[in-house]
TORLOLO-391766 format. One record per residue (C-alpha): residue number from 1; residue in one letter; x, y, z. Coordinates in Angstrom, 3 decimals, padded with zeros to 6 digits. Layout:
// residues N
NUM,a,X,Y,Z
...
END
This chain:
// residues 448
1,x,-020.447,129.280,-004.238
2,x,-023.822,126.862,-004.666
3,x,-026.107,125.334,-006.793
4,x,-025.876,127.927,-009.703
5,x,-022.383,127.547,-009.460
6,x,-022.588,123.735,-010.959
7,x,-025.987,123.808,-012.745
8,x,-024.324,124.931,-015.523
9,x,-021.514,121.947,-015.668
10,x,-022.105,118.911,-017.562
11,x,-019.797,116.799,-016.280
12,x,-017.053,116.605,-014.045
13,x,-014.349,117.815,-016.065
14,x,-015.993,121.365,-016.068
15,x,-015.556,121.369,-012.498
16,x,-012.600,123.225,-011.312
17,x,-010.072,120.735,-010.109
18,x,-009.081,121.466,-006.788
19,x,-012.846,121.481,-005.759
20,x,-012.086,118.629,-003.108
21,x,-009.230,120.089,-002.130
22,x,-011.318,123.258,-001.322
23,x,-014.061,121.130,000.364
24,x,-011.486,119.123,002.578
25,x,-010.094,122.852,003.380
26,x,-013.473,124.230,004.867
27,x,-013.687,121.227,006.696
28,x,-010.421,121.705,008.503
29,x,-011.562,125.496,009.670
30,x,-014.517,124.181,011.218
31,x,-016.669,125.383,008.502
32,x,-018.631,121.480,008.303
33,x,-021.626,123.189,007.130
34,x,-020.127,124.863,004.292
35,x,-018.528,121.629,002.918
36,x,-021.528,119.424,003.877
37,x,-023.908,121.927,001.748
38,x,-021.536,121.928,-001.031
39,x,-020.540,117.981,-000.952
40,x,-024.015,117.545,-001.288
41,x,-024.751,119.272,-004.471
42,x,-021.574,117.422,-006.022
43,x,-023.442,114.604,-004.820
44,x,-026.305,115.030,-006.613
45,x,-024.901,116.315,-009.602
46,x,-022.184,113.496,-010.616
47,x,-022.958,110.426,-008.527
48,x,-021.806,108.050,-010.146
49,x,-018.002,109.821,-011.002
50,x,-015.450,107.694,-009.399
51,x,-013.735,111.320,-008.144
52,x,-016.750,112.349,-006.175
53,x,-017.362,108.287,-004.752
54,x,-013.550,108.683,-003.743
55,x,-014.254,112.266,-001.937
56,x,-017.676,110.793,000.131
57,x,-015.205,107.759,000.781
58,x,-012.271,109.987,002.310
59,x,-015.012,111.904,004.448
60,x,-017.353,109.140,005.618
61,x,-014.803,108.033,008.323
62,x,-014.444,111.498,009.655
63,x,-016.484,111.525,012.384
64,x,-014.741,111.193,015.621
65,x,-017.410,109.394,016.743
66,x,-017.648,105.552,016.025
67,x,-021.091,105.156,015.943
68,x,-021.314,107.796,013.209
69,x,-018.568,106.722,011.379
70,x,-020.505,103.374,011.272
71,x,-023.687,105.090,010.172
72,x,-021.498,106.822,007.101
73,x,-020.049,103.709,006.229
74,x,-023.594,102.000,006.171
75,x,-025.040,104.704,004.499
76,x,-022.297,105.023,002.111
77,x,-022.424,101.447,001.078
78,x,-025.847,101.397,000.325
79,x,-025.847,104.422,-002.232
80,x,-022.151,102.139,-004.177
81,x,-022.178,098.625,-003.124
82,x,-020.110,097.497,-006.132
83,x,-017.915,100.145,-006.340
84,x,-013.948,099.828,-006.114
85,x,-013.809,101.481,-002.654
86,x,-016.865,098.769,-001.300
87,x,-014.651,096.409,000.257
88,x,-012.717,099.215,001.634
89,x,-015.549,100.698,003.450
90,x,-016.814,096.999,004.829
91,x,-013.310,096.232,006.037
92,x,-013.425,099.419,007.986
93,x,-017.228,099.145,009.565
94,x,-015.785,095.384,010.518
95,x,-012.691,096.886,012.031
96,x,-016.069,099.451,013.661
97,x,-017.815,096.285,015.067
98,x,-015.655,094.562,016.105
99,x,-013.265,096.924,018.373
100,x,-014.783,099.687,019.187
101,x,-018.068,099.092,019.044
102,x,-017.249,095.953,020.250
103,x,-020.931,094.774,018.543
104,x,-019.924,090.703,018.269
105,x,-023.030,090.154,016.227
106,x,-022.943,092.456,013.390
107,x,-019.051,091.999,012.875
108,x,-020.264,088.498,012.416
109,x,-023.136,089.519,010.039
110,x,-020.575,091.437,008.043
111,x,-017.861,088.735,007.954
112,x,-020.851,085.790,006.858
113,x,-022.262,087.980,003.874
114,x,-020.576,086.517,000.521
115,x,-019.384,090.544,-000.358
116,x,-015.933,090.821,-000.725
117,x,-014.227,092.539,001.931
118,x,-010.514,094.189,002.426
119,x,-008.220,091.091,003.254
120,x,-006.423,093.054,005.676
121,x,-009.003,094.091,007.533
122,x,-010.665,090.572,007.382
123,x,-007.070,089.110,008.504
124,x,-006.977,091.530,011.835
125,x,-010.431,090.242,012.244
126,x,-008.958,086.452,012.579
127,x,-006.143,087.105,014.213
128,x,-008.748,088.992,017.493
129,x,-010.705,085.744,017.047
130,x,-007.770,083.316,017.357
131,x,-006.957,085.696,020.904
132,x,-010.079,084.681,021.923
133,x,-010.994,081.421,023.470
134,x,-013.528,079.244,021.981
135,x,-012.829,080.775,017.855
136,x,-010.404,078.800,015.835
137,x,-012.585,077.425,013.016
138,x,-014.126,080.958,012.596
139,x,-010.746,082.115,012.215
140,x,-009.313,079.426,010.122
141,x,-012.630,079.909,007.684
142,x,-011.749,083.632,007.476
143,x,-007.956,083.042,007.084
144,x,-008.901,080.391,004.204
145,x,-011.183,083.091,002.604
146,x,-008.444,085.890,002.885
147,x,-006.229,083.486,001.301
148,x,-008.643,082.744,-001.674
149,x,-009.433,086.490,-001.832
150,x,-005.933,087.168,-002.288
151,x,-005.536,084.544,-005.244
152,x,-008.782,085.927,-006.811
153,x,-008.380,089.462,-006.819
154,x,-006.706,091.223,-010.113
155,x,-003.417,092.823,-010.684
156,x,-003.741,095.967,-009.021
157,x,-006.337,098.126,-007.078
158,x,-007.311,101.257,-009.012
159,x,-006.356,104.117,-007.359
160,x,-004.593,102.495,-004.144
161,x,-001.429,100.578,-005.665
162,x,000.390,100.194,-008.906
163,x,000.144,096.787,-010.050
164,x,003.627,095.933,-008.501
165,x,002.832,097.377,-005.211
166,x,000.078,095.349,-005.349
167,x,001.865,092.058,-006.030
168,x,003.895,092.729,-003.377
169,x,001.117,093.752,-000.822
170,x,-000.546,090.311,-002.091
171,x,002.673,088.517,-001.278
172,x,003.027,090.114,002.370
173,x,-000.160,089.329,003.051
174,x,-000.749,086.198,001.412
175,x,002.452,085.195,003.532
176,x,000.714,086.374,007.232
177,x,-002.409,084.164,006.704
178,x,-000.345,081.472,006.219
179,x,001.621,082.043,009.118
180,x,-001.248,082.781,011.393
181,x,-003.035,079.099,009.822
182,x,000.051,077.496,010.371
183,x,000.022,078.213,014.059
184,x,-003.656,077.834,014.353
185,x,-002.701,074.174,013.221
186,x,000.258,074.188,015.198
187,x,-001.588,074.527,018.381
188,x,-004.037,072.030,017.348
189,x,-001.129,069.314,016.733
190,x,-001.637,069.384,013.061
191,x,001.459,069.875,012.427
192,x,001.950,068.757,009.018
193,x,-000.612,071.197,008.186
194,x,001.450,074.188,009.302
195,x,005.151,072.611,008.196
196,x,003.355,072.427,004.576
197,x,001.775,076.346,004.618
198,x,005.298,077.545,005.790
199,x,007.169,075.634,003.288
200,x,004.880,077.027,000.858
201,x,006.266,080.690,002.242
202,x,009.427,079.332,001.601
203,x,008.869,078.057,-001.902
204,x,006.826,080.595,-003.563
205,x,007.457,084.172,-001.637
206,x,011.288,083.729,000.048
207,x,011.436,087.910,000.384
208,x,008.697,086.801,003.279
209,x,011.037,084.535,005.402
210,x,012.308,085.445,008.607
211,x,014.293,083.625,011.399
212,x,010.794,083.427,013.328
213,x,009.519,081.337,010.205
214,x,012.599,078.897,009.715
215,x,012.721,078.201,013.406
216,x,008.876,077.620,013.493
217,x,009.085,075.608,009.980
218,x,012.128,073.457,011.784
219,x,009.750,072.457,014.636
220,x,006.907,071.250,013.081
221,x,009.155,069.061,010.449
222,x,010.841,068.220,013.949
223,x,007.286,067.103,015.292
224,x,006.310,065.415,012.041
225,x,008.946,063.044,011.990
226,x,011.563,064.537,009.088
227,x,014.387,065.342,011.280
228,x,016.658,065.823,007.856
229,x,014.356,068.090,006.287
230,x,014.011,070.174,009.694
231,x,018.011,070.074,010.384
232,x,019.090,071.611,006.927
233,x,015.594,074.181,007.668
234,x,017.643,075.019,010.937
235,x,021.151,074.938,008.944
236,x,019.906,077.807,006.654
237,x,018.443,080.263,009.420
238,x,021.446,080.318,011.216
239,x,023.820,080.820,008.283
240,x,021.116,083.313,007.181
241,x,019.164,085.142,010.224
242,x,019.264,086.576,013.607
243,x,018.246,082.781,015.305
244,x,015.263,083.466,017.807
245,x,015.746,082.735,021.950
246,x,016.210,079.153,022.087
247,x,017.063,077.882,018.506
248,x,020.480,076.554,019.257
249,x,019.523,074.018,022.109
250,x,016.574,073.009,019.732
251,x,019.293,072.846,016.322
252,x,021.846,070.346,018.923
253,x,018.983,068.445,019.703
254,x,018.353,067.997,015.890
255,x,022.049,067.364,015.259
256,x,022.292,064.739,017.545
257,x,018.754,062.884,015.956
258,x,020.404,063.704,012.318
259,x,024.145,062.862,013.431
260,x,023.806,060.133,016.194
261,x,024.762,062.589,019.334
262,x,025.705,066.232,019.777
263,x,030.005,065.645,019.104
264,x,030.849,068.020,016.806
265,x,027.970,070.517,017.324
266,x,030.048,073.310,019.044
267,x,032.321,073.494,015.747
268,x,029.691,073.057,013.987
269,x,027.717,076.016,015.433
270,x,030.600,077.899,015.019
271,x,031.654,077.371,011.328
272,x,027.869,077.924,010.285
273,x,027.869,081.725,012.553
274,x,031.241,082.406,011.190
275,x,029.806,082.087,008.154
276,x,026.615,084.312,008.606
277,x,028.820,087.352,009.914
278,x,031.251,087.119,007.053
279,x,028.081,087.111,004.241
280,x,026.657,090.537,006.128
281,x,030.125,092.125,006.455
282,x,030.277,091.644,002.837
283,x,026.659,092.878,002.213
284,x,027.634,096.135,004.480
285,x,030.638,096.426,002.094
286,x,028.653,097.271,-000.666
287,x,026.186,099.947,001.086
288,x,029.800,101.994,002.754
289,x,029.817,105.500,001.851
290,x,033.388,106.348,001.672
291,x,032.648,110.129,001.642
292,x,035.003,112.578,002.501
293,x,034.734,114.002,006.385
294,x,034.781,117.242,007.641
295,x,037.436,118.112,010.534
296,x,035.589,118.628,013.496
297,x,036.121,119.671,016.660
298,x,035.438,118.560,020.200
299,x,036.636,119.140,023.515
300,x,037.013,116.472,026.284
301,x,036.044,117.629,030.383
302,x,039.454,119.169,031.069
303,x,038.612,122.108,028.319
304,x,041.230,120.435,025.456
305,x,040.365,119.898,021.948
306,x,039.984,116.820,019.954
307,x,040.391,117.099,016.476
308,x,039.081,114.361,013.851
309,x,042.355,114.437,012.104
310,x,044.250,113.731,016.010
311,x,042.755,110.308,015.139
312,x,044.668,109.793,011.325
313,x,045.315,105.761,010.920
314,x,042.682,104.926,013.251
315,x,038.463,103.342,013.133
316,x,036.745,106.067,014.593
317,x,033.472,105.983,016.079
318,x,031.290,109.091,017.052
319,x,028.032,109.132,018.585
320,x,026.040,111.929,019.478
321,x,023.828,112.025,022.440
322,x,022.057,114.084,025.159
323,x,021.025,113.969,028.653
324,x,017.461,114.387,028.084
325,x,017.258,111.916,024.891
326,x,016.337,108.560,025.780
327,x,017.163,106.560,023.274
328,x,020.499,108.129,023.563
329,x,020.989,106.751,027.351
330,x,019.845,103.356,026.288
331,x,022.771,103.342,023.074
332,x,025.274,104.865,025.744
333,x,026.055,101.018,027.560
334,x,026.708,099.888,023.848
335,x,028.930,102.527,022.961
336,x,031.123,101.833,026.333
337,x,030.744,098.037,025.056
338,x,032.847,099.111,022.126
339,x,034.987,100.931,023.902
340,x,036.106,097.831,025.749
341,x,035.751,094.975,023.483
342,x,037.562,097.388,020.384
343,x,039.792,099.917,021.997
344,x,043.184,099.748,022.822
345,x,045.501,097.959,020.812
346,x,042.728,096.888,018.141
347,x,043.255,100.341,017.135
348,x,039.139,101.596,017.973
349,x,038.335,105.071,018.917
350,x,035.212,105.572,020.015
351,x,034.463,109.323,020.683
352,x,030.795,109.811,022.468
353,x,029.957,113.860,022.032
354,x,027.339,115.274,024.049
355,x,025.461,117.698,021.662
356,x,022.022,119.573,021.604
357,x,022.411,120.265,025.467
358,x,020.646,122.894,027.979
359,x,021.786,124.366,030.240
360,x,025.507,125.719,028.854
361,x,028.760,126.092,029.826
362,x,030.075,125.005,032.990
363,x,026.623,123.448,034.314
364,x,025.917,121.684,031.307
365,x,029.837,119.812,031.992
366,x,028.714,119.160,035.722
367,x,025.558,117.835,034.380
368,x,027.121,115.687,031.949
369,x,030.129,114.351,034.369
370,x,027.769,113.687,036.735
371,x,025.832,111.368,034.443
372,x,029.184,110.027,033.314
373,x,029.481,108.682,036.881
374,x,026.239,107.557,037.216
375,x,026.865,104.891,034.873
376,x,030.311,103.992,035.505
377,x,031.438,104.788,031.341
378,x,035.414,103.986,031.577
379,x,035.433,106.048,027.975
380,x,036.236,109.720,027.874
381,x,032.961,112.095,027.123
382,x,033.109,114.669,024.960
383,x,031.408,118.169,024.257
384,x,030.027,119.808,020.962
385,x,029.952,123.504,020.922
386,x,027.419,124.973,023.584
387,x,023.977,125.869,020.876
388,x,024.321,129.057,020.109
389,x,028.508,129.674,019.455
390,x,029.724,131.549,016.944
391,x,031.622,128.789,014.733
392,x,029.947,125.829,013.861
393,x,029.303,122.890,015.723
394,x,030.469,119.403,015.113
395,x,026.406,117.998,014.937
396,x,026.049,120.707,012.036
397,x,029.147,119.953,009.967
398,x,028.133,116.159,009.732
399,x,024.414,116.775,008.760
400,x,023.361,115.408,012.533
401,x,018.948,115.758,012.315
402,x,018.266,113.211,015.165
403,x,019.972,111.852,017.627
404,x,021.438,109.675,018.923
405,x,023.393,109.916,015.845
406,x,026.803,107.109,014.929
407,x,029.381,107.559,012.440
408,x,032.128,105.326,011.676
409,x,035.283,106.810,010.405
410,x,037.426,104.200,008.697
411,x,041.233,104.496,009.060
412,x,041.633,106.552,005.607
413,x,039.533,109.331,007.221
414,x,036.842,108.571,005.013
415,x,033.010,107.846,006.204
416,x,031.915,104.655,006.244
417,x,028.405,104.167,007.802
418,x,026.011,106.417,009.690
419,x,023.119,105.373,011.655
420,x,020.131,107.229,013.247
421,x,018.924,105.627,016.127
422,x,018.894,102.727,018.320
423,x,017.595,099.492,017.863
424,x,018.838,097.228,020.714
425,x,020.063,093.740,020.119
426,x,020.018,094.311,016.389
427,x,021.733,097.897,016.102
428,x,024.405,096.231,018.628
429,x,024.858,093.438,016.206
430,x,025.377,095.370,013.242
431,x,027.503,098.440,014.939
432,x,030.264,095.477,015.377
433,x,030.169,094.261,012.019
434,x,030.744,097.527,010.568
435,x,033.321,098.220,012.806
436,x,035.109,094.552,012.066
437,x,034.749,095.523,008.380
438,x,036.093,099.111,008.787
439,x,038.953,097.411,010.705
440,x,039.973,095.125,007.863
441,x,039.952,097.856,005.146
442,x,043.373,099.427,004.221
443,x,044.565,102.896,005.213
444,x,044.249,105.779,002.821
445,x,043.337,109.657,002.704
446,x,041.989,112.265,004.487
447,x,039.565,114.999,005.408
448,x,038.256,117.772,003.585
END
């Protein structure tokens, strides 16, 4: 395949489409040249089709080298300045400059030409600067300008989003320049300024908010004088998010400006959490599963067996770990938290099986007692078959692909919720809200 090969094509739709496919293929096996030679003549034969300008694009940033990834981009940008993948290409030679390169002066050049850029390039760009010492009008110019971009720029981006992804990627990012101008402000004690960019958050893009913004947006309405406007901004992140380190001495210290003193916060406090953890136990009851369980079978460190349906009438909790999985060993404390606060007479079962384990047999149970130990658990430990048995095991009849792997059985045998996973503080959170809704459901059927 060469030059003959195209001469006789008049345009691109008598090239055969996987052609880039094939030239990103030759690249892979190390044959560069090969692809190079025949890139080339595309090159020269359709330069100005938007397919071939998207192929040079995908393989100017190749190079594993930065300073010839910076050439490409240069190079690239001179032969389709005003082309849709432009700003693209200038985002990533600033992202060039200014990290790796670490060349201050022509990430500056860059940045001060009047070409548009990609805003989230041009955003990481402000947020290094506002690291640095000495920078925070720089960055407040460029946050400004990603801000305006943002506004300016059309529905969609051909070829990258559909017109609502777009609008949403506009909104998310639209959102963190005015959170990173707001605390550019915030440090400068302008802090009307950044109470008036968040409430604009608030106002116009609410899918943005987090407890991190309300408990920022209470502060500076705090600072600015408008202790009403920054109580009932504290009032709604704690009926409606996870409240950040610190945000309940801060909300009684409101309370008492709003109220006269702090009487009354404590039942306060505790109405407005009650109410938070009711709302998401009622969210979680709309994503339960209530699927039919299969019976499986475990057996506990004397050799007995467990069966699911030995647990009829009761919340059941499984979770499936191994010695060697770390995430596993940090979940483990949480489980035995359950265990405690739900067991017993609040009718909680919590069954942890030990699955996906090497060595076998009787070392593995050693192995896996001894751990047991280690930690002090005061719940029982259970083993899935050894890998390899005959029959199945208990991670294969639930669908287990990762572990450590949870799974709630509500009192009608049913499934409720199954997680993949642990994510600390948050997973804890949640794992106890499913279990207080799976505890106030009524009893029912079985297993398959």
């Amino acid at each position: 395949m060469g030059k003959p090969y195209f001469d006789g094509m008049k345009g691109w739709e008598d090239v055969p489409p996987g052609i880039t496919n094939l030239l990103s293929l030759y690249a892979m096996l190390g044959e560069k040249d090969t692809a190079d030679s025949l890139a080339s003549i595309l090159l020269q034969r359709f330069p100005e089709d938007p397919r071939v300008i998207e192929y040079e694009y995908s393989t100017v940033g190749s190079r594993r080298r930065s300073a010839a990834c910076a050439a490409n981009l240069v190079t690239f940008l001179e032969r389709y300045p005003n082309t849709d993948r432009a700003p693209a290409a200038r985002g990533k030679l600033l992202a060039l400059y200014s990290r790796e390169l670490d060349d201050t002066e022509k990430a500056r050049a860059r940045v001060r030409s009047s070409l548009p850029i990609d805003t989230e390039d041009l955003f990481a760009y402000a947020c290094r600067l506002m690291e640095e010492e000495g920078e925070p009008g720089e960055a407040e110019a460029i946050l400004r300008r990603c801000m305006a971009e943002l506004e300016d720029d059309g529905d969609s981006r051909p070829g990258r989003f559909s017109p609502y992804e777009w609008m949403k990627r506009k909104e998310e990012e639209g959102a963190s320049c005015r959170r990173r101008l707001a605390s550019l402000f915030g440090r400068r004690g302008e802090t009307e300024e950044a109470a008036a960019l968040l409430e604009g958050i608030v106002a116009e893009t609410p899918d943005q908010i987090d407890g991190a913004l309300l408990f920022n947006l209470a502060l500076y309405q705090s600072k600015t004088g408008r202790e009403k406007d920054a109580f009932a901004t504290f009032d709604r992140l704690l009926r409606t998010e996870d409240p950040p380190e610190g945000v309940v001495e801060e909300g009684r210290a409101l309370f008492a400006k709003v109220r006269g003193d702090s009487t009354g916060f404590g039942r306060y406090l505790a109405g407005a959490l009650a109410e938070r953890r009711r709302k998401r136990i009622e969210e979680l009851a709309s994503s339960a599963l209530c699927w039919p369980v299969p019976d499986i079978a475990v057996t506990d460190s004397s050799g007995d067996t467990l069966r699911l349906s030995d647990l009829a009438g009761k919340v059941v909790l499984i979770d499936f770990w191994a010695t060697w999985c770390g995430p596993c060993r940090r979940a483990l404390p949480l489980v035995e938290e359950i265990h405690r606060e739900y067991g017993g007479e609040k009718g909680v079962v919590v069954v942890p099986v030990n699955t996906w384990e090497r060595p076998g047999g009787e070392e593995r149970r050693r192995l896996v007692n001894g751990r047991w130990e280690e930690f002090g658990f005061t719940m029982p430990v259970y083993f899935d078959s050894d890998p390899g048995d005959h029959y199945s095991a208990a991670a294969d009849r639930l669908g287990v692909t990762a572990i450590p792997a949870t799974f709630l059985i509500g009192r009608d045998g049913k499934l409720l919720f199954k997680r993949r996973g642990f994510g600390g503080e948050r997973s804890a959170e949640e794992l106890r809200l499913m279990i207080e809704f799976a505890l106030g459901r009524e009893s029912g059927g079985a297993h398959l």
